[in-house]
C-alpha positions as CSV (number, residue, x, y, z in Angstrom):
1,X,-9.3,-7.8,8.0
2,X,-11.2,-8.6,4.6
3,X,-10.0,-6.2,1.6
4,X,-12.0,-3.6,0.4
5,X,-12.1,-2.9,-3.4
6,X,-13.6,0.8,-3.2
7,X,-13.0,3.5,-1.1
8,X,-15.4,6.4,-0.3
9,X,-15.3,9.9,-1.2
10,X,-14.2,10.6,3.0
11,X,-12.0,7.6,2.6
12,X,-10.1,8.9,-0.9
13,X,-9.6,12.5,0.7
14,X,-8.2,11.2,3.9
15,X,-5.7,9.2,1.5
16,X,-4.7,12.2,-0.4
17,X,-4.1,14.0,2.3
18,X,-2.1,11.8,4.2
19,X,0.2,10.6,1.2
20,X,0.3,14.6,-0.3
21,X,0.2,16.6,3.0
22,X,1.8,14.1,5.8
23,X,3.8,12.2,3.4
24,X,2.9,8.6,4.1
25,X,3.8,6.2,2.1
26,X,0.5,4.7,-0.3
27,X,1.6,1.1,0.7
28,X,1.1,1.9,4.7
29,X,-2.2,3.6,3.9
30,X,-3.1,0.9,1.5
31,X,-2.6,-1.6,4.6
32,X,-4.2,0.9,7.1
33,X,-7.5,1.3,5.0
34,X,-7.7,-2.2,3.9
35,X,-7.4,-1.6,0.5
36,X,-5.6,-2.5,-2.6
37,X,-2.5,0.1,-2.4
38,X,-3.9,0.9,-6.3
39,X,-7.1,2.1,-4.9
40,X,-5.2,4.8,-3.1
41,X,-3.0,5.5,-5.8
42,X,-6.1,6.3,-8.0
43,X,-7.6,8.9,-4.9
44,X,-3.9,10.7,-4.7
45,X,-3.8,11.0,-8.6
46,X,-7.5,11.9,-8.8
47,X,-7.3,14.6,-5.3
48,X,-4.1,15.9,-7.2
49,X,-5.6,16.2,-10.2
50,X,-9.4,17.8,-9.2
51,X,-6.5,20.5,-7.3
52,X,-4.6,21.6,-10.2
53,X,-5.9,24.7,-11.6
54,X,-5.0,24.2,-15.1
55,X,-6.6,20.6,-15.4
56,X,-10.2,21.2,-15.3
57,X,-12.1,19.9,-18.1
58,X,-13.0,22.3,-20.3
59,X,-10.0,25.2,-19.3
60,X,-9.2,27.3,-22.2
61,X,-5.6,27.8,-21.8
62,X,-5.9,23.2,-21.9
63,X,-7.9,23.6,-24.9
64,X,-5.9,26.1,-26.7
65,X,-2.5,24.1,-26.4
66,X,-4.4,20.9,-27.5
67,X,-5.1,22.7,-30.7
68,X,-1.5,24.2,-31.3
């Protein structure tokens, strides 16, 4: 199986899922996908991240404690 270098939108949220919701390991994934296990690392950090209320760009509470 050749390695892939990207991974599609489907293909990052089924690696979030199964890392944060099924707790598989981002190696085994990594291997299962065909990808570099960094690849998935970036999806889990970027699902995680695009799910956590107070990191949207341009969230006030975010931009009041950057200022403080």
């Amino acid at each position: 199986m050749a390695i892939k270098t990207a991974l599609t939108f489907e293909e990052k949220v089924t690696a979030a899922y199964l890392h944060h919701a099924q707790g598989v390991d981002q190696h085994v994934i990594a291997m299962a996908m065909g990808v570099n296990m960094g690849r998935v690392n970036e999806a889990c950090v970027a699902v995680r991240k695009a799910l956590t209320p107070n990191s949207a760009p341009g969230n006030v509470t975010q931009l009041k404690e950057k200022r403080a």
